[in-house]
C-alpha positions, 0 to 999 in steps of 0.5 A: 605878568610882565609883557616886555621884551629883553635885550635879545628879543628887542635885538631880534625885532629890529633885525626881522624888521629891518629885513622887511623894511629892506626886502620885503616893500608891497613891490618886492612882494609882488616880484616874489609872487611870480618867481616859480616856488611863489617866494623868494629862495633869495630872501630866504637865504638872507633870513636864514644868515641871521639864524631865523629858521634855526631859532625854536629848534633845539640847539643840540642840532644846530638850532638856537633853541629858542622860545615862544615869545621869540616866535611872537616877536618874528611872526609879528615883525613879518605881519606887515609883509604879509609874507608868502614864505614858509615861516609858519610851518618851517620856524613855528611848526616844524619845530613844535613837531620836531622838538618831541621827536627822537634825537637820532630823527632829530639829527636827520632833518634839523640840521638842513631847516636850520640852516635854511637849505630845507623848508616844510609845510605842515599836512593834515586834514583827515584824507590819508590813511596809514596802515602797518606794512613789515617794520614800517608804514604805508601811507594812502589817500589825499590831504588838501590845502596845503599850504607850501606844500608845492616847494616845500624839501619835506612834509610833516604828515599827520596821517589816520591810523586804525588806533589814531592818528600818527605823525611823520616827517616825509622827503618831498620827493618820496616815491608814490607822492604826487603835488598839485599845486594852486594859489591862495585867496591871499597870494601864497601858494599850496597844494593837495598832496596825493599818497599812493602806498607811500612807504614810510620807515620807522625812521620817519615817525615822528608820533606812532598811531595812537600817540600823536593826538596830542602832539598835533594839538600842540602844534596847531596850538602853537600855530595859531599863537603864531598867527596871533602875532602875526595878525598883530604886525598886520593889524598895526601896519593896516592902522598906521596906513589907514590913518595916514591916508586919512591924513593926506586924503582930501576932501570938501577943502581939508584932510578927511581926518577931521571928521569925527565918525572916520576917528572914531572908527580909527580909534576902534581900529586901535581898541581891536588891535590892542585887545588882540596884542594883549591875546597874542602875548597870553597865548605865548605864555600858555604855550608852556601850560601843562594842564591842557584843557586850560591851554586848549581853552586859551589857544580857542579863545585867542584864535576866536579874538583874533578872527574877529579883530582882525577882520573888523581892522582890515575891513575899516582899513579897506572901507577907510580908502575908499575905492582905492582900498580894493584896487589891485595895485594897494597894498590894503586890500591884500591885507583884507585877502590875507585877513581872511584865509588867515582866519580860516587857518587851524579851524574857523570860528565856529569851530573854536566858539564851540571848542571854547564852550566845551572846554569852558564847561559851558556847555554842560552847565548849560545842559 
């Protein structure tokens, strides 16, 4: 399996990168942090002059069209950033959704992410219920932790109806819709949403009840491919970081990167991330898988992996800096916080080791 990245790709990754490198410093991040939607709307109008929010929509409305792999190369080149922007859920997620809608839907939303002026945030937990209501829908209850749903122009809302679930695509603003924002263990902001008899149009469905269980298994799929690769861009900027500290960091007269326990562990550090790049690279690619039972074992066993790589990496980053690593003010330590929610994002471990067991057959054999 070829694993190497085109001309066009290779350009894209030098361009996100040189966004970070220029905009994005640990003390930029920490300026955006305390701007009101907790990011900056400056930078991400910079991102959205080279096309960034456009990629993975279709290019019939105003998007680039793009593929899997070109979400893995962006989402791994802001993994060092730890970016407090909407990427998941405006570049991966809302296309993912958006793609299997309706052109006439289509026309109505894409067009605005595309070009940067909306941004989404994904909704889903269980705690809204839809019921039908004339020629369209009325939606109750209370989804929590969503991230960027405070800022966010528009919500893609997966809500239960008596037949399944169902999945729309909501105004922010919608009458009856209330935000309560708070803030992340890892910086970013997210809300718990409030419906109380939200009216929602035929217009708006994206999936009826009873027809969107799949597509919201796709979306999460993609998310967590998504965070793979994000996790990788963060797993190498903990280990580069890490390893040029113990460089410099004196101690008993020399660098501490003499001792051989501290490079061992480094050398460990490097195993974790490379295991966890080759995953993220599997994980574009079965994006595109058909049978999905396969794709959902994959996307169970990528998301187990990267939990625990990542966790290990920041961790040894941390404990490698030594009292330093826990300070507000470094960078590492945020690496661990952002570690840390990421692997409670799209189900935590348990939750996927027996989604694995199960779709292995592991369990049945077992039985």
């Amino acid at each position: 399996m070829n694993f190497s990245l085109n001309d066009d790709q290779r350009m894209l990754q030098d361009a996100v990168q040189r966004l970070v490198e220029r905009e994005y410093s640990f003390a930029h991040r920490r300026r955006y942090a305390a701007e009101p939607n907790g990011w900056s709307r400056k930078l991400w109008a910079q991102a959205s002059e080279i096309g960034l929010p456009a990629l993975l929509y279709p290019a019939e409305q105003g998007g680039l069209g793009g593929s899997a792999f070109d979400a893995m190369v962006v989402m791994q080149a802001l993994g060092p950033a730890m970016p407090l922007d909407p990427w998941l859920p405006t570049l991966v997620l809302g296309a993912a959704a958006l793609r299997r809608a309706a052109p006439p839907l289509q026309a109505r939303w894409v067009p605005r992410i595309a070009t940067g002026d909306w941004v989404l945030a994904w909704a889903e937990g269980g705690g809204c219920r839809v019921v039908a209501d004339g020629e369209g829908w009325r939606l109750d209850g209370r989804i929590a932790h969503v991230l960027h749903g405070d800022s966010a122009d528009a919500l893609l809302v997966s809500a239960q109806g008596d037949a399944g679930p169902a999945l729309f695509v909501l105004h922010a603003q919608q009458p009856g819709l209330t935000r309560h924002a708070t803030r992340t263990h890892d910086g970013r902001r997210m809300a718990t949403l409030h419906f109380d008899t939200v009216q929602a149009q035929a217009a708006d469905v994206i999936a009826p009840p009873g027809e969107a269980a799949a597509l919201i298994e796709s979306v999460r799929q993609a998310g967590i491919a998504a965070l793979a690769a994000e996790a990788v861009g963060l797993m190498q900027w903990l280990l580069d970081t890490t390893v040029a500290y113990l460089k410099t960091r004196q101690q008993f007269g020399g660098p501490i990167a003499r001792f051989q326990a501290l490079q061992h562990r480094a050398a460990e550090m490097l195993m974790a991330l490379e295991l966890a790049r080759g995953m993220a690279h599997y994980a574009a690619v079965m994006l595109d898988e058909p049978d999905s039972i396969s794709r959902g074992q994959v996307l169970a066993a990528v998301k187990l992996q990267l939990t625990q790589a990542l966790r290990f990496v920041a961790e040894q980053a941390v404990q490698l800096h030594g009292g330093i690593g826990v300070t507000e003010e470094n960078a590492v330590g945020h690496g661990l916080k952002r570690a840390i929610v990421m692997a409670a994002e799209f189900g935590r471990y348990d939750e996927h080791l027996a989604l694995f067991a199960q779709r292995g057959g592991f369990i049945e054999a077992a039985a």
